[in-house]
N, C-alpha and C positions, 0 to 999 in steps of 0.2 A: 469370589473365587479365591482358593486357599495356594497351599504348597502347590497341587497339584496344576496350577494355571500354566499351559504353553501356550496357551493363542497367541498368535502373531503375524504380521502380514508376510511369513515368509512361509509360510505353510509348512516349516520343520524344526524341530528343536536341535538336533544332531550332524553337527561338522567335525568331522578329526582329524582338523589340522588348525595350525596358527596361533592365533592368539600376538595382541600387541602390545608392548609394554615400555614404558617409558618412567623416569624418574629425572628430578634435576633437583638439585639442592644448591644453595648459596649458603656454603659456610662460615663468612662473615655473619650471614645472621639478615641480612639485607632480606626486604622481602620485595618480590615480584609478581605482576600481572600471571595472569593467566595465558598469554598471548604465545610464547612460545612452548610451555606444553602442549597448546589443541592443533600450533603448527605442527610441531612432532606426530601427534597423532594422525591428524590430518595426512600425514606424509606416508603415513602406514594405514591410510585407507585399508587395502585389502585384505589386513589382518583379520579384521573383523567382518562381519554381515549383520551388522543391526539388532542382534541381538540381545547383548549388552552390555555396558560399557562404563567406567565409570572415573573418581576422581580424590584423592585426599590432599586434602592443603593442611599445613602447620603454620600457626602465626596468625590465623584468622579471625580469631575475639579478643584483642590486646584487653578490650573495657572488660570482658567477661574470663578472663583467664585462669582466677580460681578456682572455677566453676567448672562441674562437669557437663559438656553437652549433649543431651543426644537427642538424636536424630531422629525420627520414629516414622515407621512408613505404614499404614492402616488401610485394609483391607473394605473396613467398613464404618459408620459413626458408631454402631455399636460398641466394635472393639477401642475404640479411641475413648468413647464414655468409660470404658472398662481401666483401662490403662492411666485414664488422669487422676482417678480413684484413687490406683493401685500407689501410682506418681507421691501422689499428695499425704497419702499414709507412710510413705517409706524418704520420700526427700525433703525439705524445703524448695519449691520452685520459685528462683528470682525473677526470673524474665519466661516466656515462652513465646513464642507465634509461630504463624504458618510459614513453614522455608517459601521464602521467594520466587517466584518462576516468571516462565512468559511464555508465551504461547509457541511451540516448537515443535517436530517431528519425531515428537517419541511416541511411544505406546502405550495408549492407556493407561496413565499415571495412578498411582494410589495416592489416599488421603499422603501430605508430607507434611510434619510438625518438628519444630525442635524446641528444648526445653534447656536454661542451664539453673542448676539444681546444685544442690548439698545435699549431701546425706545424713539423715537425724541418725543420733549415736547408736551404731550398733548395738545390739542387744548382750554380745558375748564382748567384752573386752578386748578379748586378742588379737581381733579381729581388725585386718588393716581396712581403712576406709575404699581403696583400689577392691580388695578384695569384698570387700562388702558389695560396690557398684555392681561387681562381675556377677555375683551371686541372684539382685536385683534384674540383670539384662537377662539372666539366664532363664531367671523365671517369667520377665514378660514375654518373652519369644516363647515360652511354652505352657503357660497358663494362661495368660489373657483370652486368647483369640486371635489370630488373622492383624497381631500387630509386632512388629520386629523392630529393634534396635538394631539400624545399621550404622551409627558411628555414636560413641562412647568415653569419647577422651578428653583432655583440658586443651584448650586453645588450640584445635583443631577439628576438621569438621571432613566426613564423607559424601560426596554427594553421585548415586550412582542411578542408573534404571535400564532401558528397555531402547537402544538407541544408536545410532553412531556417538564416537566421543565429543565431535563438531555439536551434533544436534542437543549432548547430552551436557553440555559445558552453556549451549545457548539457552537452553530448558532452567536452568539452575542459576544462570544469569552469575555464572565464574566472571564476567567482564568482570564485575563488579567488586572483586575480591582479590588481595594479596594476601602471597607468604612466603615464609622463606625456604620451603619443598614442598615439592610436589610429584605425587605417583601417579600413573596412567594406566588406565588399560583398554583392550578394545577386544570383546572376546569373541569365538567361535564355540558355544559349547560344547562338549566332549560326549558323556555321559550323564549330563544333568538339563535339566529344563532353564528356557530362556524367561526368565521372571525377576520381576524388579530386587526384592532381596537376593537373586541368586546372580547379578554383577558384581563384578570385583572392583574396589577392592573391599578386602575381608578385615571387618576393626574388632578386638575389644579393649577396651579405654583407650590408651592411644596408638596401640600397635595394627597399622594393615598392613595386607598382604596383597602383592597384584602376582596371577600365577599364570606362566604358558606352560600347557605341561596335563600330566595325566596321572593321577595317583593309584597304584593300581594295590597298595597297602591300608586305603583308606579305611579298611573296617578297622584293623589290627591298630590303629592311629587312634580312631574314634575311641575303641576301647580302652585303651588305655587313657586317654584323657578325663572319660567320665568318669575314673576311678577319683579325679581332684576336684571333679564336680563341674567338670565344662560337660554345655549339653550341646551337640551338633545337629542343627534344626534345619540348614541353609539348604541342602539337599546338594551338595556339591563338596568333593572331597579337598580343595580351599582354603574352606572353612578350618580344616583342621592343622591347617601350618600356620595359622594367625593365633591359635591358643597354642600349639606349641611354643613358640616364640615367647607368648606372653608368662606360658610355667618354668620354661628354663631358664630365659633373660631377666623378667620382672620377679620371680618369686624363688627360683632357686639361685638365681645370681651367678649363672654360667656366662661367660665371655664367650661371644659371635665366634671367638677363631673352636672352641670347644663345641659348642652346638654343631657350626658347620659339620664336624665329623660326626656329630651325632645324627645327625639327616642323610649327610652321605658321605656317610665313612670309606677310609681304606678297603680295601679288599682282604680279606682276611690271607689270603695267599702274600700280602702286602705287608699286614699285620708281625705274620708269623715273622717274616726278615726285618724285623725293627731290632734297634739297641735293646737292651733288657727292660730297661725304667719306660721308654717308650712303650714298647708293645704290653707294658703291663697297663700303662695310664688308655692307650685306644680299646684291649681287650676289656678294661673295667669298662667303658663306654656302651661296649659293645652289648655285653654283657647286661647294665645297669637300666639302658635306652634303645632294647632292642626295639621292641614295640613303635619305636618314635621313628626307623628308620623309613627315610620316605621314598619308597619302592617307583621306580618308572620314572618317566623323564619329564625335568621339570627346570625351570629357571621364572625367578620371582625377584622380587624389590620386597624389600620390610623397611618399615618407614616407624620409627618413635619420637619420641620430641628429641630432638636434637641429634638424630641420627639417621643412615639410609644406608642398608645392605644390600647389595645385590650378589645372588649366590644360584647357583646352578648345578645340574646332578651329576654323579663322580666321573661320567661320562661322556658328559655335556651334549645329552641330544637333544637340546634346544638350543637356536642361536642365544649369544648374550655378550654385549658390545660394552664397555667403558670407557669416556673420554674426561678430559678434565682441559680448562680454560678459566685460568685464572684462581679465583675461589669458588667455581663451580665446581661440579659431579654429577655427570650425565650418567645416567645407564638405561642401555635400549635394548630391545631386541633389533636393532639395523641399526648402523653406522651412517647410513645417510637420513634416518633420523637426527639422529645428532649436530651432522652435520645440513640439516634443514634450518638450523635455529642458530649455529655456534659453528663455522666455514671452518674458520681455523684454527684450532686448536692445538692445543700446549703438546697433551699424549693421548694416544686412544689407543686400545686395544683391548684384546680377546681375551676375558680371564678363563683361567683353568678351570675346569671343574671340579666343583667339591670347594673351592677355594675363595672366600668373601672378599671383595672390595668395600668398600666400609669410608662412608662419608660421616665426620662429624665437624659440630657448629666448632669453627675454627681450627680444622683437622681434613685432611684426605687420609685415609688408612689405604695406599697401594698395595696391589696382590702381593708383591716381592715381599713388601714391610709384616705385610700379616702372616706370611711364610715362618717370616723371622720370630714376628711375634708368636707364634705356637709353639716353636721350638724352643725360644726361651720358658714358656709356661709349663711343659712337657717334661 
């Protein structure tokens, strides 16, 4: 069974509402159990219905860190024959085996392998090796067959499928693993089919994405992405905020506080009453990344090595919670998530919409601070 797979023991693919989301980060760098993320999730049971659920850790191959990992989830042995070919023609592979599991209450698992790999010297020079891998995932998820790359990055690893997050963290045998952040999600599909690639969260190299929320710009997003050569295979509109992130953050080198407007900008009625130098810099924006603006209501965690956003739509018609304890960075969709794992805490509160909280390894970036910080860059 392909893209097309919704079988499941819930006899539906389509709930419109929910979705649960959690993040925690230790910005000393310290890595941690798994144990308080799948309490958190746990705690937001009802967020989800089993349909799918998933999980990224950072810090999780100390011995393999140079190395790109990914993840591969396979349809068939066919496609898996197809794909190690493709593998061994285009990487060096140092290490590979079958991801780990154990016997657990999910659905129908597809083959799971991971690989950590080099890449033999691109062919064109100019060509960054990041960019090279991208190039490589793009084509197995769409030339192999029936085999997807759901995680992609250095020294971190996705592990997602068909499940509660309880069941899908016990499937994948998280006990067994530290780091020093971690994303959550537990989803009710919207518009998309409940299938093992199409859980969040959404990686390429080492940018994912966990999304509550509903993109209702997703074509006009798609398209414009394929013009830089991302191809959107997942069947979920997700997908296309995790290569957002990766073309303006990793490859054009826009700053979180610039993006965030670029997803969900000002209101143009907002626009027009800005200082001059101002409303020139949002109009260019506006202007430059219309296409990328992400229409409908949405709040997500973006998670790269050494960093974790959590940002919401200009609007905020998803809940979206931030708390902080110590060198931590919580970000939930409930506050008593947060406070399932972390009682008492330092500060918590509601960010604004449109407006990034921003965890980095020996840094908190608070809404107030990243306020400031736009306005000085502006």
């Amino acid at each position: 069974m392909g893209l097309s797979w919704n079988n499941n023991r819930y006899g539906e693919d389509k709930v419109s509402d929910a979705c649960g989301l959690f993040g925690m980060m230790d910005t000393s760098g310290k890595r941690f159990s798994a144990k308080d993320p799948v309490k958190a999730m746990i705690n937001m049971h009802d967020r989800g219905n089993g349909l799918g659920a998933g999980f990224a850790v950072y810090g999780i191959y100390p011995e393999y860190k140079q190395y790109y990992a990914l993840h591969i989830m396979y349809m068939d042995k066919i496609a898996k024959a197809n794909t190690e070919q493709f593998l061994n023609d285009h990487f060096k592979v140092v290490f590979e085996e079958e991801i780990p599991t154990r016997e657990a209450n999910v659905w129908n698992p597809p083959i799971l392998w991971r690989y950590f790999v080099e890449p033999k010297k691109p062919s064109i020079s100019t060509i960054s090796l990041d960019d090279y891998v991208v190039d490589q995932v793009m084509r197995i998820n769409t030339e192999t067959g029936k085999s997807f790359v759901f995680s992609s990055g250095k020294d971190m690893g996705v592990f997602k499928g068909v499940g509660y997050p309880e069941d899908i963290a016990d499937f994948f045998r998280l006990d067994e693993y530290e780091g020093h952040l971690w994303t959550c999600h537990s989803r009710f599909p919207t518009n998309t089919p409940g299938w093992w690639g199409g859980a969040h969260p959404f990686n390429i190299l080492d940018w994912t994405v966990v999304h509550n929320g509903e993109l209702s710009s997703y074509g006009i997003n798609k398209r414009y992405l394929e013009m830089f050569g991302y191809k959107c295979t997942m069947q979920t509109d997700t997908e296309v905020m995790a290569y957002t992130f990766d073309l303006l953050m990793r490859k054009q080198k826009l700053p979180i506080e610039l993006v965030s407007k670029v997803l969900a900008p000002p209101l143009w009625i907002e626009i027009e009453e800005m200082p001059s130098k101002k409303r020139e810099t949002y109009e260019s924006l506006r202007q430059c990344y219309g296409s990328l603006l992400m229409n409908g209501p949405f709040a997500v965690i973006v998670a790269h090595k050494g960093e974790m956003i959590g940002l919401s739509d200009r609007i905020k018609l998803r809940p979206f919670t931030a708390g902080v304890k110590g060198d931590i960075l919580y970000l939930s969709s409930e506050q008593a998530a947060i406070r399932a794992v972390s009682p008492n805490l330092d500060k918590v509160w509601n960010p604004k919409g449109g407006e990034p909280v921003v965890g980095r390894l020996k840094e908190i970036l608070f809404e107030e601070m990243a306020v400031k910080k736009v306005a000085t860059t502006i």
